[in-house]
Backbone bond lengths (Angstrom), bond angles and torsions (degrees), N, CA, C in turn:
res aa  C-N    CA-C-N  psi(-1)  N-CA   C-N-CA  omega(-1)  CA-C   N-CA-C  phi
1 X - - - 1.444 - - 1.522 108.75 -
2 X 1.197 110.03 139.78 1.448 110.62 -178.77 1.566 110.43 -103.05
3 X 1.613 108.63 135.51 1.831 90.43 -172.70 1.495 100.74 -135.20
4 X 1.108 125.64 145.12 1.955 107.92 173.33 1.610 89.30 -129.44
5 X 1.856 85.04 149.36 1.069 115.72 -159.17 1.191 106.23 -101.29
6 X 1.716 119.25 107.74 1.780 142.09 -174.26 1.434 98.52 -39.35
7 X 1.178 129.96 136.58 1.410 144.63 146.62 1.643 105.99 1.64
8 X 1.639 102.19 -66.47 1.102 101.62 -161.80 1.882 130.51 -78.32
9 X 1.431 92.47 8.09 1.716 110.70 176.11 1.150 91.72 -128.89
10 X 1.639 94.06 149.13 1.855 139.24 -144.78 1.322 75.19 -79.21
11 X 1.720 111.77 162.86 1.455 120.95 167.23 1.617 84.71 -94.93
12 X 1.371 151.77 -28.72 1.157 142.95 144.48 1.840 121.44 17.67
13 X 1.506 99.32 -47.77 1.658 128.77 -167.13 1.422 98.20 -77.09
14 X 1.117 138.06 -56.32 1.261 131.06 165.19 1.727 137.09 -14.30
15 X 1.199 97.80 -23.16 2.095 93.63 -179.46 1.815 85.61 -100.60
16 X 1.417 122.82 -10.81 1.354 110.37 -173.03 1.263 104.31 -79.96
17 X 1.421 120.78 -9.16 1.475 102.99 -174.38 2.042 110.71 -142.34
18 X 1.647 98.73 77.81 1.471 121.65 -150.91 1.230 96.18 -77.34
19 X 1.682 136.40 -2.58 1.629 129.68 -157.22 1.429 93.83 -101.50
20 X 1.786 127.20 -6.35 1.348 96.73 -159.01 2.010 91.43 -150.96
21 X 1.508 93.21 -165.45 1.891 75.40 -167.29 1.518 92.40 -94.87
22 X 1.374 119.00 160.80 1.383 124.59 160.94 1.022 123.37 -135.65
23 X 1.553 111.72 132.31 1.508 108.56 -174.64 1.675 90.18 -117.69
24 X 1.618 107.18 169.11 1.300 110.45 164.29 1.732 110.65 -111.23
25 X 1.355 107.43 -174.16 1.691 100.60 177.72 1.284 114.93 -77.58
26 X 1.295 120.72 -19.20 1.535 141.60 -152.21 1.556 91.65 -96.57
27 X 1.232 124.36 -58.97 1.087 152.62 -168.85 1.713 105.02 -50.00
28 X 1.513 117.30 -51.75 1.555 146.81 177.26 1.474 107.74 -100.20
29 X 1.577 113.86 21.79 1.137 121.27 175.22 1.638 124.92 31.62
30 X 0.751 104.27 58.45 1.704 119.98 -170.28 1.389 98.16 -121.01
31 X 1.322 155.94 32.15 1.368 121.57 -174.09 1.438 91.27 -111.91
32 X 1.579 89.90 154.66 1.316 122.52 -171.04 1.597 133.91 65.04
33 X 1.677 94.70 19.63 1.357 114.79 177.19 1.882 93.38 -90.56
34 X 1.851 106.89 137.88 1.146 101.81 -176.19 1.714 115.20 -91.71
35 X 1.061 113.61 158.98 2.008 137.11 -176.61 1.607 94.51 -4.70
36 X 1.144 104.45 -74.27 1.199 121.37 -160.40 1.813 108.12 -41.81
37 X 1.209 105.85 -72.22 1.207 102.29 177.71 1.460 121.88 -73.26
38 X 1.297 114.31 -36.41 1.415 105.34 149.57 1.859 142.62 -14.06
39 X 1.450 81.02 -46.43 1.880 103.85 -177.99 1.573 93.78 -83.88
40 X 1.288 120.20 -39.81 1.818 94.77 -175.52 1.572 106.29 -93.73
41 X 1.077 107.93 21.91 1.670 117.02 171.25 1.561 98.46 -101.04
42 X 1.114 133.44 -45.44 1.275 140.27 175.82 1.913 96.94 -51.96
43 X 1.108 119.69 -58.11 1.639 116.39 -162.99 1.385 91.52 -93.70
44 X 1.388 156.38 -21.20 1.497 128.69 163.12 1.638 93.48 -53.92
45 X 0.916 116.14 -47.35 2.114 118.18 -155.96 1.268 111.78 -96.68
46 X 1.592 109.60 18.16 1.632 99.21 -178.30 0.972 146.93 49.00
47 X 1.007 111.04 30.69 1.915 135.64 158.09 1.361 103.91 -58.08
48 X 1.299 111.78 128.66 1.479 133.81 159.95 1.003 130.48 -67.56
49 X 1.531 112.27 -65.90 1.367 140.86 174.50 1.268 117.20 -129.29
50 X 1.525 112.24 115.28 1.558 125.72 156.00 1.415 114.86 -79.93
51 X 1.668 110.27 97.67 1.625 111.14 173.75 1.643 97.74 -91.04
52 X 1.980 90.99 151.56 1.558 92.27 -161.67 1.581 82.97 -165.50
53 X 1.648 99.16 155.22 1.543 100.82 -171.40 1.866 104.74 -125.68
54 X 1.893 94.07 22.21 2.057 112.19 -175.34 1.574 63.50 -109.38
55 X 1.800 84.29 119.67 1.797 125.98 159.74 1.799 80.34 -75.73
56 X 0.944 112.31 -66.26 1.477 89.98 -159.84 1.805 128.85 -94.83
57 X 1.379 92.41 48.43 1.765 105.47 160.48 1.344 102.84 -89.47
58 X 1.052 121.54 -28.85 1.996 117.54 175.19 1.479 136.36 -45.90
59 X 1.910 93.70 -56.80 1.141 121.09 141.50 1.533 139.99 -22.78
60 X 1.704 94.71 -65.83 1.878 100.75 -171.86 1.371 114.54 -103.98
61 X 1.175 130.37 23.74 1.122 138.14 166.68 1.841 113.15 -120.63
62 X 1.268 124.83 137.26 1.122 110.29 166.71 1.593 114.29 -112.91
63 X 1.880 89.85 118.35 1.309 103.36 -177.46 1.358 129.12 -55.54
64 X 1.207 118.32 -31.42 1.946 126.24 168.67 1.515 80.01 -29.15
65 X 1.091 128.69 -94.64 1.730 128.99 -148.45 1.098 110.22 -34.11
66 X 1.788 145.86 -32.37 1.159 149.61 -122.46 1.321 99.61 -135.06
67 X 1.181 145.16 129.78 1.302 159.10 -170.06 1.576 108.59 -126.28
68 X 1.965 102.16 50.40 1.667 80.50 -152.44 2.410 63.17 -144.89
69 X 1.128 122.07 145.85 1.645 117.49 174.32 1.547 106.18 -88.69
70 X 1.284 115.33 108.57 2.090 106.21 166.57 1.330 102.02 -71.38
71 X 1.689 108.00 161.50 1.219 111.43 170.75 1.312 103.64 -162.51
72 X 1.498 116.39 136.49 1.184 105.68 -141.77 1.639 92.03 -144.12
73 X 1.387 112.84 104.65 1.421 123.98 159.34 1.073 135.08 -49.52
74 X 1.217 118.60 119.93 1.467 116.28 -159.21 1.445 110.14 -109.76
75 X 1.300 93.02 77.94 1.584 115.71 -174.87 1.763 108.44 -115.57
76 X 1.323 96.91 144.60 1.972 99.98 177.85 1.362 101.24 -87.02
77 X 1.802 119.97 -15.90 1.475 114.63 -162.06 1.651 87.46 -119.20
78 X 1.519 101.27 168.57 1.180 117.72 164.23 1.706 124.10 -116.16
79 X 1.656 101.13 -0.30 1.432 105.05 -178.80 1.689 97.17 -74.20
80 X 1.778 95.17 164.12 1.445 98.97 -156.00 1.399 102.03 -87.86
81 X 1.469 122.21 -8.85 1.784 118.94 175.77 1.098 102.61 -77.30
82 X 2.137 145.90 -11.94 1.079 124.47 172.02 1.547 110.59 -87.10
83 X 1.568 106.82 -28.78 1.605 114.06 -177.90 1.626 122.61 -60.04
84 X 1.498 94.20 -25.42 1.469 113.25 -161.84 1.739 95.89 -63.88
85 X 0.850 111.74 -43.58 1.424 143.55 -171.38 2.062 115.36 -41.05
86 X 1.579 89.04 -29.15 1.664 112.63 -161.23 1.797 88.59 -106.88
87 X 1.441 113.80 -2.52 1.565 92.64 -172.19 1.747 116.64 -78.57
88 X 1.442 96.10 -21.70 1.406 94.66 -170.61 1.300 104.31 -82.46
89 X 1.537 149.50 0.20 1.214 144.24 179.09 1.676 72.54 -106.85
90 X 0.816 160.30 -81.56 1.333 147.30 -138.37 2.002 118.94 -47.57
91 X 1.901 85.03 -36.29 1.386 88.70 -172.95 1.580 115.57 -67.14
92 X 1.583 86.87 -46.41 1.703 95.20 171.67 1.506 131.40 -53.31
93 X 1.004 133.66 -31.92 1.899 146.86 158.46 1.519 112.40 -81.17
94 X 1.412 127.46 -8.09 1.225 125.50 170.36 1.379 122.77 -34.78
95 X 1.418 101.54 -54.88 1.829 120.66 -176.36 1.515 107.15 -71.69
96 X 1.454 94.74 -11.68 1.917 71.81 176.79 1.024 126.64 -111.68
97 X 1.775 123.68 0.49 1.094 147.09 -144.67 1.857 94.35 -88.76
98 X 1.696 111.03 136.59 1.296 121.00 -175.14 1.567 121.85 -128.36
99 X 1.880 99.32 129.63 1.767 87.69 -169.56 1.385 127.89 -53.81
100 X 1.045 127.24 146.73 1.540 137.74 161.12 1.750 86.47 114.47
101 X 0.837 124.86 12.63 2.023 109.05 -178.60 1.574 100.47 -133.01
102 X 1.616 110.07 157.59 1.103 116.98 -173.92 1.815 100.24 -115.58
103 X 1.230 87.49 153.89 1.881 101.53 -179.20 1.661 99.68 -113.59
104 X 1.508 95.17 149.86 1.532 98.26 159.43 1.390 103.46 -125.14
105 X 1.466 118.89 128.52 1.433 110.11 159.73 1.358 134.63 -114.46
106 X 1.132 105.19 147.27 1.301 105.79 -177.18 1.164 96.26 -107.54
107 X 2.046 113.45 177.46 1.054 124.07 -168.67 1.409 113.40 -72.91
């Protein structure tokens, strides 16, 4: 699965999640490009999953357009010892997760 990692989570997060590819935004040179275009940058480049820890990217984007799954950690921090924390509920709902809808996870 290919996932890039929102602005607002550490590239830190990356060894937590070894089954699949990860890019960051920085990384895919995208930063500071806003949601919107962001999301059709995700489906030209085949992004799977946009993990993200903005409760409200779900909200201001409408996913119908996007063929791409948000998922959105529901973390107050962005350091990677609180994020780390969300991987094991993440791993488990991975397989079921469907494009155009957003997830929230909790720990």
């Amino acid at each position: 699965m290919k996932i890039l990692l929102d602005e607002c989570v550490t590239k830190h997060l990356k060894p937590y999640l070894p089954d699949h590819d990860v890019y960051t935004v920085r990384q895919m040179e995208w930063s500071g490009i806003k949601n919107g275009k962001l999301m059709t940058l995700c489906v030209e480049n085949g992004v799977d999953i946009l993990l993200t820890i903005d409760k409200n990217l779900q909200y201001q984007q409408n996913l119908d357009k996007y063929p791409v799954t948000v998922v959105v950690l529901n973390s107050f921090s962005s350091k990677v010892e609180d994020l780390a924390l969300f991987i094991p509920s993440f791993d488990a709902q991975v397989g079921s997760f469907e494009r155009h809808r957003a997830y929230l996870i909790d720990k």
